[in-house]
N, C-alpha and C positions, 0 to 999 in steps of 0.2 A: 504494500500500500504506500503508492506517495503521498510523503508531506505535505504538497501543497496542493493536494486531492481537495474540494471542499467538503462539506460533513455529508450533502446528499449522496456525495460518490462511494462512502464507505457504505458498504454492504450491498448497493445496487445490484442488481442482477437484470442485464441487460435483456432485450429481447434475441430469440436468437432464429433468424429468419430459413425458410426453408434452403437447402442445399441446393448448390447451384456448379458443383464438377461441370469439370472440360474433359469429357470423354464420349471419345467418336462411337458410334451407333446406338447411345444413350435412350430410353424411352423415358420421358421426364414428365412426371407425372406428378409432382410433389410440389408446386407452388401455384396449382391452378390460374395458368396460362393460359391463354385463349388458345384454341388449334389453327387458328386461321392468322393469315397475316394481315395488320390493319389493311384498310378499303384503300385502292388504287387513289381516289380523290386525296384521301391524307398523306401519301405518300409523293401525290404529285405538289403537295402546298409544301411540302418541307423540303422538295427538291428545289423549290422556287423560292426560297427564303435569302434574301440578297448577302453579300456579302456587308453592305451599308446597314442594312438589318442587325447584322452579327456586332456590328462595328459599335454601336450605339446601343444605350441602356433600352429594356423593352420597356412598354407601354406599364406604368406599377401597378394600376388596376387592373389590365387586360380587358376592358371598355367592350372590347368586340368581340369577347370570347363569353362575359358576361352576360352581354344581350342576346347575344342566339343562345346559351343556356335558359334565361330567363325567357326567351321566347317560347322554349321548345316544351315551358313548364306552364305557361300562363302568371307568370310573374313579372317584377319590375327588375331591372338589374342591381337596385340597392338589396333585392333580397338576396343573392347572389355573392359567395365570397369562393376565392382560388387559392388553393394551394398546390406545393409539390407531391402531391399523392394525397389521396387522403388521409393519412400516417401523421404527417405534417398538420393537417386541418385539425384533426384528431387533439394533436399535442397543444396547440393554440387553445381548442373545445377546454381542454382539461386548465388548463393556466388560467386565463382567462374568464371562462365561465361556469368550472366546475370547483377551483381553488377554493370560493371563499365557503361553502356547502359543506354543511357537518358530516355529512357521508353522500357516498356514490353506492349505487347498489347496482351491481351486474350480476351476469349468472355465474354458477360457480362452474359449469364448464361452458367459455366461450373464445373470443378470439385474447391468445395469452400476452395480446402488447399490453391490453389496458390495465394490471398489473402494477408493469413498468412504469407508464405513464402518473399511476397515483402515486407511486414511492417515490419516480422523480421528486413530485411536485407537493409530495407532503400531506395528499388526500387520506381519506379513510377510507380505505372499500370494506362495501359488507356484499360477499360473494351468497346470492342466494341459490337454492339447488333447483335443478332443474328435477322436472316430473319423473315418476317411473317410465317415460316413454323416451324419454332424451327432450322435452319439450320446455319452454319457459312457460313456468307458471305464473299468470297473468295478473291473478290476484292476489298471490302472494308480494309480488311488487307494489301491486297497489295499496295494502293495508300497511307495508314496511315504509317506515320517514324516511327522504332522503333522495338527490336527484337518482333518475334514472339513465343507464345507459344500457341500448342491447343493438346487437347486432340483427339484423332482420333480411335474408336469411340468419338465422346464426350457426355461426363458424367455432368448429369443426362440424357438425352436426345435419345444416343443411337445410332444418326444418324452418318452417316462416312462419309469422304469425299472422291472421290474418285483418286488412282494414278495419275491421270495427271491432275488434280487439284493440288497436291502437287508439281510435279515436277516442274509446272510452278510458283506457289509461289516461290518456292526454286532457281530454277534457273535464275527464274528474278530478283531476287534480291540476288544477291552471295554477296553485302555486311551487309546483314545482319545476323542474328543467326535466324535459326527456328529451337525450339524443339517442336517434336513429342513424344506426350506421347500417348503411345499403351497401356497402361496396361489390356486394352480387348483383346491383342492379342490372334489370336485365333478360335475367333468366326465369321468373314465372311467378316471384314474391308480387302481393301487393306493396304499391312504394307509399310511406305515409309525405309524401311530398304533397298531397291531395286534400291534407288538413291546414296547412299552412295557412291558404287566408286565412282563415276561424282561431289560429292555436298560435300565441305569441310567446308560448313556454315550450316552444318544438325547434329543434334542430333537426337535418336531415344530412347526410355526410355521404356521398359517391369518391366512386374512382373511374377514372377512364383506363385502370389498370387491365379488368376484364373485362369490362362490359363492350369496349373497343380496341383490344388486344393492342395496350398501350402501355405496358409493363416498364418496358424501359424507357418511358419518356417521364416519368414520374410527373404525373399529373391528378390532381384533384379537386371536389369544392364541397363549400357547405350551402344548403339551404335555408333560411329563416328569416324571421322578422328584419327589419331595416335595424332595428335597435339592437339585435343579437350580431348583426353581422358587423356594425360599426363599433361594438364589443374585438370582435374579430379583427377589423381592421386595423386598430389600437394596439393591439399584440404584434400583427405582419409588421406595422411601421417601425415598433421601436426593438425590434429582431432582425429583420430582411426586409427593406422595402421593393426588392425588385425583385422576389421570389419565383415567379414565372417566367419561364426566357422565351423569346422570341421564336423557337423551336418550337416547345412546348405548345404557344398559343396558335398557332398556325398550327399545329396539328390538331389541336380542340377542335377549333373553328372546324375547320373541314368535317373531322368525326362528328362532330353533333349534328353541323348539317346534312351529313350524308345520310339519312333515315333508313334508307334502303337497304343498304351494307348493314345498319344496325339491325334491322329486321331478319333481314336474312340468315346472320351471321348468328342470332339470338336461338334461332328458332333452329340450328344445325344444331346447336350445342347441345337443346334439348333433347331433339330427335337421338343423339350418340349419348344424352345421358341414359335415355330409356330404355338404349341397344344396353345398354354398359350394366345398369341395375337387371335387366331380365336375364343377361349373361351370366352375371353374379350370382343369382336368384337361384337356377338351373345347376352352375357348383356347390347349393350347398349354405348360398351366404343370406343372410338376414339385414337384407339393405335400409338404412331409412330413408322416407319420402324426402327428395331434396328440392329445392326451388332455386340452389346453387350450379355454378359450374362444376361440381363433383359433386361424388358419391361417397356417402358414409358407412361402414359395412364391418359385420362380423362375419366367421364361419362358423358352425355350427358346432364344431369338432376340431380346425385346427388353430392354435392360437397365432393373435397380432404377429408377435417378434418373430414367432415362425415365417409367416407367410412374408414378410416383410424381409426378413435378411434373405430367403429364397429367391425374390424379385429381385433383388438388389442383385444376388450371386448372376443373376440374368441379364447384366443392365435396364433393368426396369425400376425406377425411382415412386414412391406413394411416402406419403406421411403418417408416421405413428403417436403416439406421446404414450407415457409412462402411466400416467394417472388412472388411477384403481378403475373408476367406472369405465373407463373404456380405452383400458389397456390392448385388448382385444381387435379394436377397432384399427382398421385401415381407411385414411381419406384419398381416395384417388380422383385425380382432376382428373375431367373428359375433355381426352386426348380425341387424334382423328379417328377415322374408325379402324385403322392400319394399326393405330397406336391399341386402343381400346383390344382390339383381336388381338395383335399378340403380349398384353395384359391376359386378356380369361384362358389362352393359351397352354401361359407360364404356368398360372395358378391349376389349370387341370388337370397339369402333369404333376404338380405335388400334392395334390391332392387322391391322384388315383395312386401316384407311389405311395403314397402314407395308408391306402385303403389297402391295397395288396402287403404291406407289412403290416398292419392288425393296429397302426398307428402313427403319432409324427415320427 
């Protein structure tokens, strides 16, 4: 430990993000990536991005990337805030507008930053449990003090909650903060972006990470009141005031506007998660309902860290975690459908060697 570590650094335990090896014929399946590559339109905006462009600080609001958001929602662009991923957005949510709140309540199994982000910044979490189904329990938040935060899909998990489950969260309790993090937006969840005008104690947080196979451009935004997001802006100024690069927004702009790419691209993901869960189903495995880019899943008979280091021994990459309730459990992103096949492949062969040995 250094010295002149500040006191938050001691004990931190950082986030530690999915694995990303450089090895040739790799099937990667573990940080739920889009399969597709962004839309020709966003690729021809960033080929066309000037050198004068580069030369010069970008736009600090992103003015034009803000209004075709806010267009594309029925909002104003003051509702409307950017950042570098939603990770980023996230970390500002928490400083900002969740610091000064006696407690945050999430679930006790969800996406593992927000954690980090409370110890960063000195929060209290009260991790509440999800149902015997893998589900958030609705009312359990609701009768617990404290803002809320959930991931919608939630991650690892998959499962969504649905529209008027949120609204009544949200609007029963107008004095507290719920943010909504969507970063599966996309793929089949109801978005609570659709409360918004009515709900001034509502966040809503995206990524263009999957929903526009935009992973490496680290792009993100929040949704909310004018008064939440000028909350927001307060934080970006006196942190980063030019946090969005001219890359970046040139590639939004085009993605949001391309609708079609988005649609199509939404609706393949679904089609190979469907393939992907009935494939699993047919091994043996006990998939849950996901409304994410992946799939969340047991087998019946052979466990997580088994099947998990087997794929791996394969070059096939999925995500596991340690934690008791769903030790067991493999999350695998929907890959192409090449990918996805020789995924149920792998798994069929250890599965029928483990059947013909009486075991794993």
């Amino acid at each position: 430990m250094n010295k002149f570590w500040a006191p938050a650094l001691r004990g931190l335990q950082p986030y530690s993000p999915g694995e990303q090896p450089r090895v040739q014929g790799l099937i990667k399946l573990n940080t739920n990536e889009h399969p597709l590559a962004p839309s020709a339109r966003v690729m021809a905006e960033v080929q066309n991005v000037t050198g004068d462009a580069l030369r010069r600080y970008p736009d600090p609001d992103g003015q034009n990337l803000r209004e075709a958001i806010a267009a594309a929602e029925g909002l104003s662009p003051e509702h409307v805030f950017l950042g570098n991923g939603s990770d980023e957005v996230l970390a500002h949510i928490f400083f900002g507008l969740l610091s000064s709140e006696p407690n945050l309540l999430v679930p006790d199994i969800t996406y593992s930053f927000y954690p980090v982000w409370a110890q960063l910044y000195g929060l209290n979490l009260t991790e509440l449990p999800l149902d015997g189904n893998l589900a958030v329990d609705i009312a359990l938040f609701a009768e617990t003090p404290g803002s809320i935060l959930l991931a919608n899909p939630n991650a690892p998990t998959g499962k969504a909650l649905k529209l008027d489950q949120l609204r009544e969260l949200i609007r029963g309790n107008p004095e507290r903060l719920v943010v909504i993090d969507e970063a599966y937006y996309g793929f089949g969840a109801e978005s609570a972006a659709a409360l918004l005008a009515t709900s001034d104690n509502l966040v809503v947080t995206r990524s263009f990470s999957k929903s526009h196979a935009l992973a490496g451009m680290r792009l993100g935004y929040a949704l909310a009141s004018p008064d939440l997001i000028e909350g927001l802006r307060r934080v970006k100024d006196s942190f980063n005031s030019y946090p969005v690069d001219a890359l970046a927004q040139a590639a939004g702009l085009a993605a949001v506007e391309d609708r079609e790419w988005f649609r199509t691209a939404s609706e393949l993901v679904m089609r190979n998660r469907d393939a992907l869960a009935s494939g699993l189903e047919a091994l043996g495995f006990d998939v849950l309902p996901s409304a994410g880019n992946f799939v969340f899943a047991r087998h019946a008979k052979l466990g997580g860290k088994l099947l998990f280091e087997h794929l791996r021994q394969h070059n096939i990459l999925v995500r596991r975690w340690d934690k008791s309730r769903i030790a067991d459990y493999l999350r695998i992103t929907v890959g192409s459908e090449s990918d996805c096949a020789a995924l149920l492949e792998c798994l069929a062969q250890k599965i029928l060697t483990a059947s013909d040995s009486g075991g794993a």
